[in-house]
C-alpha positions in Angstrom: 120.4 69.5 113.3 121.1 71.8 116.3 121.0 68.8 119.2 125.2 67.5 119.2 123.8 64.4 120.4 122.1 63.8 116.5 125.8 63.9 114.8 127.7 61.0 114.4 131.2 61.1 113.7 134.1 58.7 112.8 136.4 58.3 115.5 139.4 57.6 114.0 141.6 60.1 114.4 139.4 62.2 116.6 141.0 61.0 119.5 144.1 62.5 118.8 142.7 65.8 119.0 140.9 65.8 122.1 141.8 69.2 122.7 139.5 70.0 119.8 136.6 67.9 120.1 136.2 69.3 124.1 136.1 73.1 122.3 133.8 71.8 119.9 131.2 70.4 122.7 131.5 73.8 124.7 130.2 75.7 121.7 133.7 77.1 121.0 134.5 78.0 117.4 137.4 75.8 116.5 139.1 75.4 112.7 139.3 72.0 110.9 142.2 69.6 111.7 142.7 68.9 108.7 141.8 70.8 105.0 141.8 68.8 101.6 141.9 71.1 98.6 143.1 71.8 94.8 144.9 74.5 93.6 143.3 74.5 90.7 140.8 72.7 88.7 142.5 71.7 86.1 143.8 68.4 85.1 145.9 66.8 81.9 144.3 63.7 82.6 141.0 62.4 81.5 140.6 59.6 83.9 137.3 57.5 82.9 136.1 57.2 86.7 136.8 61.0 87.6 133.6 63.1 88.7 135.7 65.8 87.5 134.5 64.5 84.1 131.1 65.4 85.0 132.3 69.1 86.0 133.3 72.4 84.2 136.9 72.3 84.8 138.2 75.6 83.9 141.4 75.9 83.8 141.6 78.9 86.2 143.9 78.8 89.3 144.5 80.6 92.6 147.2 83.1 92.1 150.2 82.9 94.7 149.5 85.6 96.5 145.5 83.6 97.3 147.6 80.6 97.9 149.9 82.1 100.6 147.6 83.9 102.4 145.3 81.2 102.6 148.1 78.8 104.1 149.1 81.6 106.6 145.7 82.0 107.8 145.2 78.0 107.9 148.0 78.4 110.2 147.3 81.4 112.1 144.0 80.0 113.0 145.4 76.3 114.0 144.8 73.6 111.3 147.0 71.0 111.5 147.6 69.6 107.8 146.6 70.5 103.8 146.3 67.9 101.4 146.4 69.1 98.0 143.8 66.7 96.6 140.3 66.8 95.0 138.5 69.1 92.2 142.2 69.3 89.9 145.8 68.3 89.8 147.5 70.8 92.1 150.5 69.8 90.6 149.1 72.0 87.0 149.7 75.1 89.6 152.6 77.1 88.9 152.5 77.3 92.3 152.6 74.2 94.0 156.3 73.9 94.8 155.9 77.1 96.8 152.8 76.1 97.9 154.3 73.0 99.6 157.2 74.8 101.6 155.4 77.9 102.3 152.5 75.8 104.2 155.3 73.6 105.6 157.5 76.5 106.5 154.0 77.7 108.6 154.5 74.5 110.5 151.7 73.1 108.9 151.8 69.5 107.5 151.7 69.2 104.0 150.1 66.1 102.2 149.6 65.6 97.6 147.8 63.4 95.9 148.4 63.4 92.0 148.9 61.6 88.8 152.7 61.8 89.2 153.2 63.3 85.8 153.0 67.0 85.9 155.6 66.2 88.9 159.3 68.2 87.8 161.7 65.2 88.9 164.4 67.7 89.5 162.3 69.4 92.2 161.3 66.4 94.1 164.5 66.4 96.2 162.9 70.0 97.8 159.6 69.0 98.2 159.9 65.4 99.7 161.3 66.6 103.0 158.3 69.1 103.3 155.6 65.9 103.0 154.4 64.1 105.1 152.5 62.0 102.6 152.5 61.4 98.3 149.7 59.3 96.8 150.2 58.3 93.2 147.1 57.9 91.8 147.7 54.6 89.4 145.1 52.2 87.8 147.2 50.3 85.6 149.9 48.4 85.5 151.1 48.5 81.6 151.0 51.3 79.5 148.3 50.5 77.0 145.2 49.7 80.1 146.9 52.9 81.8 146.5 55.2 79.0 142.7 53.7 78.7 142.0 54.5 81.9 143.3 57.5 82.8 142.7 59.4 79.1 146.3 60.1 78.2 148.8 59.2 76.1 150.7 55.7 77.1 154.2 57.4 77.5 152.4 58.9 80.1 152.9 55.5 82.1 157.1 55.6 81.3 157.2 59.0 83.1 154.7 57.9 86.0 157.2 55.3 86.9 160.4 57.3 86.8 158.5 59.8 88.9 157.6 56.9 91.8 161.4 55.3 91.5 162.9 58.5 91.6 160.5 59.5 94.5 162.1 56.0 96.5 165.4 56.5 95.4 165.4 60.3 97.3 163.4 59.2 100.2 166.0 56.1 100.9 168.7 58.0 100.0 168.2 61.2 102.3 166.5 58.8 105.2 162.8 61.1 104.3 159.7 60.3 106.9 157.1 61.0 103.8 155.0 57.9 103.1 153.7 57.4 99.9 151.3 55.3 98.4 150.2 54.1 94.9 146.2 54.6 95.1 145.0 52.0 92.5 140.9 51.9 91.2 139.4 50.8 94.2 142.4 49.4 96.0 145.5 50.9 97.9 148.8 49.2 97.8 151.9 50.7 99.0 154.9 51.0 96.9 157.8 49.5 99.1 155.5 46.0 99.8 153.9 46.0 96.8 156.3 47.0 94.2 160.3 45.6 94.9 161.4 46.8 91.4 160.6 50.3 92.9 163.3 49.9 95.6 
């Protein structure tokens, strides 16, 4: 497809970066807006609707040194935000804390999606501020159906839940601009409409 005229693209958020798209049209080389990536490829869960199932997921990981050079040249070369989603749960990394500030600290917004359970609740107060956005990925609403789904063990659900109220509790108490969301299987709710015993 070398004719422009032959793509189509959805205009959502294109607009916002017009700056871009006119760069792209002249022929210009120009880096994505936005990047969505894992840290690693591993995952402790075993969720029944994951492609990841359908994967070799070794459990190998970027080292630090891969991960910070990879956010500086994101932000050297002008992409806008990372979203540590996709292939694994970023939040396995022994790196991901760092991996959040660092890209924020390059003034690039910083965006998770995760289970919620390999999250440290005592380090959430000093990565919230450096989100713009946390998606729980949840697909039940009781322990038993959870652990079904998502191939763990049900006190995984306890912890999940401590994570998300602890997650409000900061974000209310220290006046945060991250949103969050709860993704459920096929369906996205947000916490603070959805869920008052989270407030």
């Amino acid at each position: 497809m070398n004719n422009m005229a032959d793509i189509i693209l959805d205009g959502q958020k294109l607009a916002w970066h017009r700056e871009r798209i006119e760069a792209w049209l002249k022929g210009e080389r120009i880096a994505p807006i936005t990047i969505d990536c894992a840290l690693t490829r591993r995952c402790s869960y075993r969720c029944i609707y994951c492609y990841g199932q359908l994967q070799a997921n070794d459990e190998k990981r970027m080292t630090k040194d891969v991960i910070f050079r990879f956010l500086d040249d994101a932000a050297e070369i002008g992409v806008k935000a990372i979203s540590f989603v996709s292939d694994g749960e970023s939040a396995c990394s022994p790196y991901f804390y760092d991996a959040i500030l660092r890209g924020k600290a390059c003034g690039i917004d910083m965006a998770v999606g995760t289970s919620g359970y390999p999250l440290e609740e005592e380090r959430l107060e000093e990565i919230l501020p450096a989100l713009t956005y946390l998606r729980f990925n949840i697909s039940a609403a009781e322990p038993k159906r959870y652990a079904e789904i998502h191939g763990c063990s049900e006190k995984c659900f306890d912890k999940v839940v401590k994570i998300i109220k602890s997650s409000v509790r900061i974000k209310k108490n220290k006046g945060l601009s991250v949103c969050w969301e709860c993704k459920w299987f096929f369906c996205r709710v947000s916490l603070i409409r959805s869920s008052p015993s989270l407030n």
